[in-house]
C-alpha positions as CSV (number, residue, x, y, z in Angstrom):
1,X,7.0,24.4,9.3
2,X,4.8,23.8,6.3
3,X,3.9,20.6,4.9
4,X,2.3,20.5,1.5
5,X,-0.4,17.7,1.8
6,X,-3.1,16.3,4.5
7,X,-1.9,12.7,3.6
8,X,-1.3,10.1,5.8
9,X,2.7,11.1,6.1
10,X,1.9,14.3,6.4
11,X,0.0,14.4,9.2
12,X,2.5,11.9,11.1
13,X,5.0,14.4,10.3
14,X,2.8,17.5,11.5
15,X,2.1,15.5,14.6
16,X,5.3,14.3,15.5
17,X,6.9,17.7,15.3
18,X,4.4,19.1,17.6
19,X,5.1,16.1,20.1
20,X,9.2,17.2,20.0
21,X,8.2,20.7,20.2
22,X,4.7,22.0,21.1
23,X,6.1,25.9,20.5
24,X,6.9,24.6,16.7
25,X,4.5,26.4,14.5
26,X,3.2,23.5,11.7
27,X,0.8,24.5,8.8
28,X,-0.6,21.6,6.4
29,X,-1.7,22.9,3.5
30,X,-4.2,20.2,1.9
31,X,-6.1,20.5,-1.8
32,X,-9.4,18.4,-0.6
33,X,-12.0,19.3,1.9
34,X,-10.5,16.1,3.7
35,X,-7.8,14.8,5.7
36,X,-5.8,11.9,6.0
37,X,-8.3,9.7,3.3
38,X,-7.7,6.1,3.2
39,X,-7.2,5.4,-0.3
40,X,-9.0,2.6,-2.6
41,X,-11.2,2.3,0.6
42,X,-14.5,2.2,-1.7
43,X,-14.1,-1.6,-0.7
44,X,-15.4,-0.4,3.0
45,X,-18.1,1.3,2.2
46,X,-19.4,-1.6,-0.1
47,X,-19.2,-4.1,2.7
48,X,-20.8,-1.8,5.4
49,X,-17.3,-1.1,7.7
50,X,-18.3,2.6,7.1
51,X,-21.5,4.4,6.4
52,X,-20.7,7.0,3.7
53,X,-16.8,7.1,2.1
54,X,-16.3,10.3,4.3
55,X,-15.6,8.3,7.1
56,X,-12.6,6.9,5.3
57,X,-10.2,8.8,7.4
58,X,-7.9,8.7,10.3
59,X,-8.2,12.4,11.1
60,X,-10.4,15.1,11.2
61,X,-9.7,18.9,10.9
62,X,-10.8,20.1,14.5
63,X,-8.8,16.8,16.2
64,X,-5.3,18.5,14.5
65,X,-6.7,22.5,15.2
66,X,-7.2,21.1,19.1
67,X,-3.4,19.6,18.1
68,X,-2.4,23.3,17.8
69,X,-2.1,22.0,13.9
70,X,-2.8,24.5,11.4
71,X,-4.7,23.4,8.6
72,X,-5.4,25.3,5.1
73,X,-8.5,23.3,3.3
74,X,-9.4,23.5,-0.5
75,X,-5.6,24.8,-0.8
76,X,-3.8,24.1,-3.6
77,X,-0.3,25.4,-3.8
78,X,0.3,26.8,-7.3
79,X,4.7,27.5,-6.9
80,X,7.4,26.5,-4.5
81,X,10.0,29.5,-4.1
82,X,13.0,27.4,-2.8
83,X,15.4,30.8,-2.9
84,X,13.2,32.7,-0.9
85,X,11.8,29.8,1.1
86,X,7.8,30.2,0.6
87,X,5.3,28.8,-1.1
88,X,2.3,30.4,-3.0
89,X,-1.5,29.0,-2.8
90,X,-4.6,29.1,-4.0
91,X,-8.2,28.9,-1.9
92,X,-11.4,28.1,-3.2
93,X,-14.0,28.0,-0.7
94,X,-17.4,28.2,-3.1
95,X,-17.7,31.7,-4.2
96,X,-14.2,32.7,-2.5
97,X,-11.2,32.4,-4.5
98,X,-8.0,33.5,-2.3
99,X,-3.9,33.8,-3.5
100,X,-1.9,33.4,-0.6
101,X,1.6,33.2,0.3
102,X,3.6,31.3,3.3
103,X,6.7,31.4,3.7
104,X,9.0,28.8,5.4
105,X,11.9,27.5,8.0
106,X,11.5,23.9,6.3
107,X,9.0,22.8,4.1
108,X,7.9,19.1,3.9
109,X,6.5,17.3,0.7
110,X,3.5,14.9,1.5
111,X,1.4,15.5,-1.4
112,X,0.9,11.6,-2.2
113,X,0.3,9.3,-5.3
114,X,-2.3,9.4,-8.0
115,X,-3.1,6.0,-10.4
116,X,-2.9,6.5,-13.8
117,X,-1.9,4.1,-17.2
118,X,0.7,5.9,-19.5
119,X,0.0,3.5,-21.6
120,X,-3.8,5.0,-22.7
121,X,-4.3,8.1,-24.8
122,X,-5.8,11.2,-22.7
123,X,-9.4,10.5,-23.9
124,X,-9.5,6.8,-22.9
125,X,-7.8,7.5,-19.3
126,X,-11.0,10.1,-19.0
127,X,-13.0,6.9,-19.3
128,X,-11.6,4.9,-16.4
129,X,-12.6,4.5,-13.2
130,X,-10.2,5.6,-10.3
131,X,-11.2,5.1,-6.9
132,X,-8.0,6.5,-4.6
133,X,-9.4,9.8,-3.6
134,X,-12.7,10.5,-2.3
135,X,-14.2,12.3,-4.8
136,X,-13.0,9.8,-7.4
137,X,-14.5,7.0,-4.8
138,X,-17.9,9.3,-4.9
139,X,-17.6,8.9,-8.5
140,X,-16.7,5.5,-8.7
141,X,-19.3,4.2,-6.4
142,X,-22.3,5.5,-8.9
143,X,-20.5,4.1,-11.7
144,X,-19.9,0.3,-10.8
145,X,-23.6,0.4,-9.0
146,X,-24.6,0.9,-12.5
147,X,-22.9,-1.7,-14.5
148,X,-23.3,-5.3,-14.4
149,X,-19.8,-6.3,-15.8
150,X,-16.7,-4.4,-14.3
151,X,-13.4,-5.1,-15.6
152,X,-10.7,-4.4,-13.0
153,X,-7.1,-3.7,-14.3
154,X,-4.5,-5.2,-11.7
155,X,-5.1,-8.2,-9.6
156,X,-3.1,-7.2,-6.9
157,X,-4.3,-6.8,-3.4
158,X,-5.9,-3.5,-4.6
159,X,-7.8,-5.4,-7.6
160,X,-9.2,-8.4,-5.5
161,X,-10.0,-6.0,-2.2
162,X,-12.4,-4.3,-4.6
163,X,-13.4,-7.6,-6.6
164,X,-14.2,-9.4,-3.4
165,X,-16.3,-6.3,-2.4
166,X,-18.2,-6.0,-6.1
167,X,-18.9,-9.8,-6.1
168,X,-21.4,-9.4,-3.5
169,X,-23.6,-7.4,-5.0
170,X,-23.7,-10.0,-8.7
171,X,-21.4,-8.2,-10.7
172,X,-19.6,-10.5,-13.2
173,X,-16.4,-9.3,-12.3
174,X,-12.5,-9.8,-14.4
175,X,-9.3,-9.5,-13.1
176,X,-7.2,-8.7,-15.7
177,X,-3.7,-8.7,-15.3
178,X,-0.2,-8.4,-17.2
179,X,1.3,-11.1,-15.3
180,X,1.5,-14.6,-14.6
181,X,0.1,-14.9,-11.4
182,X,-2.1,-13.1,-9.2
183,X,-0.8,-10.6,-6.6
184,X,2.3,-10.8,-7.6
185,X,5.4,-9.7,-5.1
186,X,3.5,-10.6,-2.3
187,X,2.8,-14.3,-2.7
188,X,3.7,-17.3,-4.6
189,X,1.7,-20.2,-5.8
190,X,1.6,-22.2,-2.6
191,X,-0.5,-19.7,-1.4
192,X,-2.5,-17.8,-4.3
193,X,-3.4,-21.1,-6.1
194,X,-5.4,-22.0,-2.8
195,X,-6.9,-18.5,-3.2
196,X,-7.7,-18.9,-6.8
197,X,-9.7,-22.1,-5.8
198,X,-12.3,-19.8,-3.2
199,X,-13.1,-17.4,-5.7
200,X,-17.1,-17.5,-6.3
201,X,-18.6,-18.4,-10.3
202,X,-18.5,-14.5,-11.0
203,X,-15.4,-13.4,-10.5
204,X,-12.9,-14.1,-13.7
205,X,-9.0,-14.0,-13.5
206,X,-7.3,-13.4,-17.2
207,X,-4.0,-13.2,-16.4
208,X,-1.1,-12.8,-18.8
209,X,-3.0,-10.4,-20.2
210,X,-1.8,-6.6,-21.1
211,X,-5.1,-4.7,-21.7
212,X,-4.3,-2.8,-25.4
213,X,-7.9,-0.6,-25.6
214,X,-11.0,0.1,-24.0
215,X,-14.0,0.7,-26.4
216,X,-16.4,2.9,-25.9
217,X,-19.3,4.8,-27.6
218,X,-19.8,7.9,-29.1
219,X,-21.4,9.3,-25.6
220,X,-17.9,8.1,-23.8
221,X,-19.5,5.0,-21.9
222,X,-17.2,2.1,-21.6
223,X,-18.4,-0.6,-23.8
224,X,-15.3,-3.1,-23.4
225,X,-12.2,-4.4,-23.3
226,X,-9.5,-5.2,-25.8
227,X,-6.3,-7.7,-24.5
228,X,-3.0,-7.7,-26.5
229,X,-3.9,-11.1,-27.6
230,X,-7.1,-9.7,-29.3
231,X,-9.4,-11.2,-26.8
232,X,-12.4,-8.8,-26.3
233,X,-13.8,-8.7,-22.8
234,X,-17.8,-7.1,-22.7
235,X,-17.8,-4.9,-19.6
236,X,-19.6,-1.7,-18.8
237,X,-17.4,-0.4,-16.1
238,X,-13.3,-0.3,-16.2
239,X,-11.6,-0.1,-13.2
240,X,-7.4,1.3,-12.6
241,X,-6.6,-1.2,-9.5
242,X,-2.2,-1.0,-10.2
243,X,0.3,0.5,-8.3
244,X,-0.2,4.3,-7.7
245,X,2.6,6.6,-9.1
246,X,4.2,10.2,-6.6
247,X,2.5,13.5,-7.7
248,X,6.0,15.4,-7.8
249,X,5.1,17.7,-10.8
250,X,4.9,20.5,-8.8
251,X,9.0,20.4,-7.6
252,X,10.6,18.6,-10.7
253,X,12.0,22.2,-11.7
254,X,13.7,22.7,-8.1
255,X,14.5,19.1,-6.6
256,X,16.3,15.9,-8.2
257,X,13.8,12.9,-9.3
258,X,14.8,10.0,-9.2
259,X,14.5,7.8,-12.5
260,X,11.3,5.8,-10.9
261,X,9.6,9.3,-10.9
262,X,10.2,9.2,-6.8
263,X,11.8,12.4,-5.2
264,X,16.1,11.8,-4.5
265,X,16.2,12.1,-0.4
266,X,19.4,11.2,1.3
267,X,18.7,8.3,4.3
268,X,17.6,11.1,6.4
269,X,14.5,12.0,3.9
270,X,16.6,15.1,2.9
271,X,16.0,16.0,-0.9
272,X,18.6,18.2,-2.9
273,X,17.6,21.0,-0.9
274,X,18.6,21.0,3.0
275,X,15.5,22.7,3.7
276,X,12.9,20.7,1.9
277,X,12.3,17.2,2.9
278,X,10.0,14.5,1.2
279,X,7.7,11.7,2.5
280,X,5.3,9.1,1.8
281,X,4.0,8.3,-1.7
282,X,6.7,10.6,-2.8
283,X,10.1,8.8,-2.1
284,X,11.2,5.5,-2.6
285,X,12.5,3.2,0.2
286,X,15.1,0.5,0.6
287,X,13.5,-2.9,0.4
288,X,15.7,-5.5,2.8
289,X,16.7,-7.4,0.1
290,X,17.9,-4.9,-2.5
291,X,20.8,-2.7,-2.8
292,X,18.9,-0.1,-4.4
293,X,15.7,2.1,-3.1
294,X,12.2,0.9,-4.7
295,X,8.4,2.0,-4.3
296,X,6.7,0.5,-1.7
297,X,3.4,3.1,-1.1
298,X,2.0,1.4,1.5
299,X,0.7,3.4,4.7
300,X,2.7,1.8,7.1
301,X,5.5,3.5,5.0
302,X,4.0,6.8,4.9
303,X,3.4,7.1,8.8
304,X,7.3,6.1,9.3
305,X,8.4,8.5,6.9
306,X,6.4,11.5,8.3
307,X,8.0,10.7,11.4
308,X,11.2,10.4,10.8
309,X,11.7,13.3,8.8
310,X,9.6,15.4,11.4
311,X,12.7,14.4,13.9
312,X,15.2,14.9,11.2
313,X,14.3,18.9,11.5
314,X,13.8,19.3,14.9
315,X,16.3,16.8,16.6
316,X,20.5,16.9,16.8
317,X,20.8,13.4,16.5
318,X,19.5,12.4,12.5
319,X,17.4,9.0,12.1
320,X,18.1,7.4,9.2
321,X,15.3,5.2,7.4
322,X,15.5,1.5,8.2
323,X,15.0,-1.2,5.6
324,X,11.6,-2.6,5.4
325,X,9.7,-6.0,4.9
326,X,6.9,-4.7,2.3
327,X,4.8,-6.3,6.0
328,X,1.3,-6.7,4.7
329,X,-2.2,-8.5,5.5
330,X,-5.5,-8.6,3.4
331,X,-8.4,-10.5,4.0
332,X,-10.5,-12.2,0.7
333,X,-13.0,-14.3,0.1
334,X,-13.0,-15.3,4.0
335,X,-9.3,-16.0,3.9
336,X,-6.3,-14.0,5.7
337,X,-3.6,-13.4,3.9
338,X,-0.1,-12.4,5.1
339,X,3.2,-11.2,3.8
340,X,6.6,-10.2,4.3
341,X,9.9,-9.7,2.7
342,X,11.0,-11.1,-0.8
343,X,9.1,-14.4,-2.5
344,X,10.5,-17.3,-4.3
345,X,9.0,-15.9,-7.8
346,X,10.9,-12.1,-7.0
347,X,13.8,-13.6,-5.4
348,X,16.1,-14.0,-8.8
349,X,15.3,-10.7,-9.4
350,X,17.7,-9.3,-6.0
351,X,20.3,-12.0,-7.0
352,X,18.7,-14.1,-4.4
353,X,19.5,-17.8,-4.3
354,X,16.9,-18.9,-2.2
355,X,14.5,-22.3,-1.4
356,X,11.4,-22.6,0.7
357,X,9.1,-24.7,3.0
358,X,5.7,-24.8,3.3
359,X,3.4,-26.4,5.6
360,X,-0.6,-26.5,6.8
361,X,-1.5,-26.9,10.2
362,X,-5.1,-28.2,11.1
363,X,-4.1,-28.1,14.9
364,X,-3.9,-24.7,16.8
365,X,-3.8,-26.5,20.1
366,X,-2.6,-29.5,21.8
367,X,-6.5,-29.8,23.3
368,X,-8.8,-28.1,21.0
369,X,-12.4,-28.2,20.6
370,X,-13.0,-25.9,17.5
371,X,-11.6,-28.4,14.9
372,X,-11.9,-26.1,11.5
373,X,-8.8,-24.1,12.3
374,X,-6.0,-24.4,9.0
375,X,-3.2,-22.2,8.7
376,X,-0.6,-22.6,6.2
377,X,2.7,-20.8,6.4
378,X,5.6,-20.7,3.9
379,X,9.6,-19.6,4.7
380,X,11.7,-18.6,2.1
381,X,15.6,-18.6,3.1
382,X,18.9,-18.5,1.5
383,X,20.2,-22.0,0.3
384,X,23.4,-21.7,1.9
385,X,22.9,-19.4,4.9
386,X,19.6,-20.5,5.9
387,X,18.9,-17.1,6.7
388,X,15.1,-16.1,6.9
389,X,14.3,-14.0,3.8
390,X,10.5,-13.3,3.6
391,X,7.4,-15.4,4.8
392,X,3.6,-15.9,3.8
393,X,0.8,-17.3,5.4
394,X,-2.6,-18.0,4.7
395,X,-5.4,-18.7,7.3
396,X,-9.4,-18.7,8.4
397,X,-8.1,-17.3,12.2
398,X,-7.5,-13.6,12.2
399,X,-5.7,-14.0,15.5
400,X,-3.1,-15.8,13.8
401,X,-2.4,-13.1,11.7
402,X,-0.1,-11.3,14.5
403,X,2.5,-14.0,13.1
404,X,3.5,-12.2,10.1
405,X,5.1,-9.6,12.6
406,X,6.8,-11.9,14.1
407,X,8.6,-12.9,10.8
408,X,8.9,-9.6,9.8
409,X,10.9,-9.0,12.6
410,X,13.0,-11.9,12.4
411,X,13.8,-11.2,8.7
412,X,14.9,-7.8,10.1
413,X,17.5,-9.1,12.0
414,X,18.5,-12.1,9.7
415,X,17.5,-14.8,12.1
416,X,18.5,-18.4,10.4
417,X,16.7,-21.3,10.6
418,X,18.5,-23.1,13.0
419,X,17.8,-19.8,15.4
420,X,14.5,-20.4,14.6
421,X,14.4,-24.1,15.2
422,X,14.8,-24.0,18.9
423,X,13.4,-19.7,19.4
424,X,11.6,-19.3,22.9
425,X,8.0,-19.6,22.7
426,X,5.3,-20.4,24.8
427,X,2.8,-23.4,24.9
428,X,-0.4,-24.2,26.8
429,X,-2.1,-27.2,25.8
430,X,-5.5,-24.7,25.7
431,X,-3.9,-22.4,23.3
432,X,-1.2,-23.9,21.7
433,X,0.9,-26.9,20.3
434,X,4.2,-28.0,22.1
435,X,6.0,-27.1,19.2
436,X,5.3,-24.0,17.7
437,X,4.3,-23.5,14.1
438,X,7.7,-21.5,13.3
439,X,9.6,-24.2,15.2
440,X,8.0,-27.1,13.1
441,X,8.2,-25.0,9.8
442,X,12.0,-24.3,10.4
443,X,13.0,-27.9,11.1
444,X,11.5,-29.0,8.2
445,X,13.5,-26.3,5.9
446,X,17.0,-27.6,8.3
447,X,16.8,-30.7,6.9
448,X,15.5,-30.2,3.5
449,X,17.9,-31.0,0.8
């Protein structure tokens, strides 16, 4: 087996299929000197959770070689012969260039996403400042050290992880984003507007705002930013922070692509070749709520799909890939921040007809002595059903964050509200309230008219 990629499905999948079969032999054939790099992670190093961007990984070489994983570093394959099953790559290892061939029983596509604007000429995207890889993190870092105002392009959870991080060390930082509110898809304006409010004096949010041009001098240093409305933003430093897009250039000649750029896979992760399968970044998935596939490139995504298609090849019985939630958690400006399933705002977008409820709690337990603890949680359900169609919450207890799973799993299997009104859960006057918070949320949204 060969899988084209050291990213985080690509492992799971090189992993998994030496868990069904240990005699299965599995080569990963990765382009960087590193494996399994957790991307936009500069935000870690910044706040001290690691000690040099290196350690932004899950995996290291030697822990898959002691897996009985083969591993090719500083491999880039050049050509995928689908007729003859192989694949040809190139090595550079300093002063040693290598051409190589492999050939294959099934191949595996893992090779990820990149972030890029196609709405920038060639020599401005040269300009801007990536941070999903680690060398672009490496280049990044020295980058935004240097300048005192950073513009960051996307305020999603990406943008504000990295704002967040910047802020500390007095950057005047802007958000600048195309749409109306701020991380958009995952939460509405219950929860973001109480977000907005936390945000210290130097971090801007200019929203509604498509970026059109980014000045810079004759020596190629960043020198501003220009907004559609022709609002000119003064920043030394311009940061990509939107939604990554699949590196599939290397198989458009041989495989079908879908119109989102995303490789066509069957449920099974099976492209339009039976012997060539395609995972993470690469592939779109089906989102609970729609009838058709869309990204979601989140890494909770990628580890599934690598699995999956791993027992796809090696087992009788096929696994198809379930629906997902879009599950998510960030923490900002010393708030936690959950999500799952569709929003309000998105909702007319599936053909949704939806309402909500929303509610904050200032009581964790029936007895409590730590009296600072808030949590508010929001339900969004089907008007007429009252089936459970996505959830938010926002909170200063990181233990409460496990609740977002819980939803999740309840949107999953289309609980309604009146399930959720009287669901089983426990209570200790020590650690909790009589009523739980999902209990009291769903009552309220029963009787709401």
């Amino acid at each position: 087996m060969v899988i084209i990629g050291g990213s985080h499905a690509g492992i799971a999948a090189a992993r998994h299929l030496k868990k069904i079969d240990e005699s299965v032999e599995v080569i990963i054939v990765e382009r960087s000197n590193v494996l399994g790099y957790i991307g936009s992670s500069l935000n870690l190093y910044l706040e001290g959770f690691i000690d040099k961007l290196e350690d932004a990984r899950t995996v290291t070489p030697g822990q898959l070689l002691a897996e009985q994983i083969n591993v090719l570093l500083n491999s880039r394959v050049v050509s995928v012969d689908a007729k003859n099953k192989s694949v040809d790559f190139t090595t550079d290892n300093g002063d040693i260039h290598l051409t190589d061939n492999i050939s294959y029983d099934y191949l595996i596509l893992a090779m990820g996403s990149s972030q890029y604007h196609t709405d920038f000429s060639s020599e401005t995207e040269a300009t801007m400042t990536n941070f999903k890889t680690l060398t672009q993190s490496k280049t990044a870092l020295d980058t935004l050290m240097d300048a005192k105002k950073v513009a960051i392009i996307g305020a999603g959870l990406i943008g504000f992880e990295l704002a967040e991080s910047l802020s500390k060390y007095n950057k005047e930082i802007y958000l600048i984003d195309r749409m109306d509110s701020v991380l958009f898809r995952y939460f509405d304006e219950e929860i973001t507007q109480e977000l907005v409010q936390k945000l210290p004096e130097n971090v801007h949010i200019l929203l509604n705002s498509d970026v059109r041009e980014i000045t810079m001098t004759d020596e190629q240093k960043v020198t501003g930013v220009i907004l559609a409305n022709g609002q000119t933003v003064a920043v030394e430093a311009a940061v990509y922070a939107i939604n990554p897009r699949p590196n599939v250039e290397l198989v458009t000649d041989i495989l079908d692509i879908n119109m989102d750029g995303t490789i066509d896979t069957n449920e099974f992760l099976e492209t339009s070749d039976p012997f060539i399968y395609a995972v993470g970044d690469l592939v779109s998935v089906h989102f609970n709520h729609s009838a058709m596939p869309i990204y979601i490139p989140l890494v909770t995504n990628a580890y599934r799909t690598g699995m999956i298609a791993a027992s796809n090849i090696l087992l009788t019985d096929k696994i198809p890939f379930p629906k997902v939630q879009r599950t998510i958690v960030s923490a900002l400006f010393d708030t936690y921040l959950a999500s799952c399933g569709v929003n309000e705002e998105e909702a007319p977008y599936y053909g949704l007809d939806v309402a909500s409820v929303s509610k904050t709690f200032h009581k964790e337990a029936l007895f409590q002595l730590d009296d600072t603890f808030e949590l508010t949680i929001k339900l969004v359900f089907d008007v007429n059903t009252k089936q459970l169609m996505g959830g938010q919450l926002m909170t200063n207890s990181k233990k409460t964050l496990e609740i977002i799973n819980t939803l999740s799993t309840l949107v999953t299997m289309e609980t309604t509200l009146n399930q959720l009104v009287t669901m089983d859960f426990y209570f200790n006057p020590k650690l909790s309230t009589p009523l739980h918070f999902l209990n009291d949320l769903a009552l309220e949204g029963v009787i709401k008219r």
